[in-house]
Steps between C-alpha positions, in 0.01 A plus 500: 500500500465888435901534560499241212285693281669848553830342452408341169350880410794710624812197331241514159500851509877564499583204269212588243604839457892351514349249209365763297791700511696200395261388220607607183334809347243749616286218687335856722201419308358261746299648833666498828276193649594282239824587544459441839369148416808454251714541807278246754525276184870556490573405865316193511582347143864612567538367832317162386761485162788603692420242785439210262860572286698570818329192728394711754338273753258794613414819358750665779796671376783257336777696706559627827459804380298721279433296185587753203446209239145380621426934431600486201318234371200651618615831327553293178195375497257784585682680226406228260096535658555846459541482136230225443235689671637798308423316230170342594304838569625691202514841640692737280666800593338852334 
């Protein structure tokens, strides 16, 4: 269970702050734990999507090998969270 959570943490981390690199521009207006939560939003909603187009039977990897594709969907769509809660809390930069 806490391997669980601390993987969800550590794979939102990296693809949130992959996400808001790849949104398009200056999203570094939003706080690092929402970030954070764009990322943890990312991997689940992206693994879910990509599962459901590509008829995964379980939430494993689709290959044998590392599955590139499910990452980027999860990229793709912390990016677009990135951008909506960008958005949402209205920070602007000084």
């Amino acid at each position: 269970m806490i391997g669980t959570i601390l993987t969800a943490l550590i794979a939102g981390t990296v693809i949130g702050i992959l996400g808001k690199f790849l949104a398009p521009g200056g999203r570094d207006n939003i706080p690092l734990w929402l970030t954070v939560l764009c990322g943890v939003g990312g991997v689940f909603i992206g693994s879910y999507v990509y599962a459901a187009i590509f008829d995964c039977t379980n939430m494993n990897n689709c290959t044998n090998g590392v599955d590139w594709w499910r990452h980027l969907w999860q990229i793709v769509v912390a990016a677009i969270l990135v951008v909506i809660a960008a958005g949402i809390t209205g920070r602007k930069r000084a």
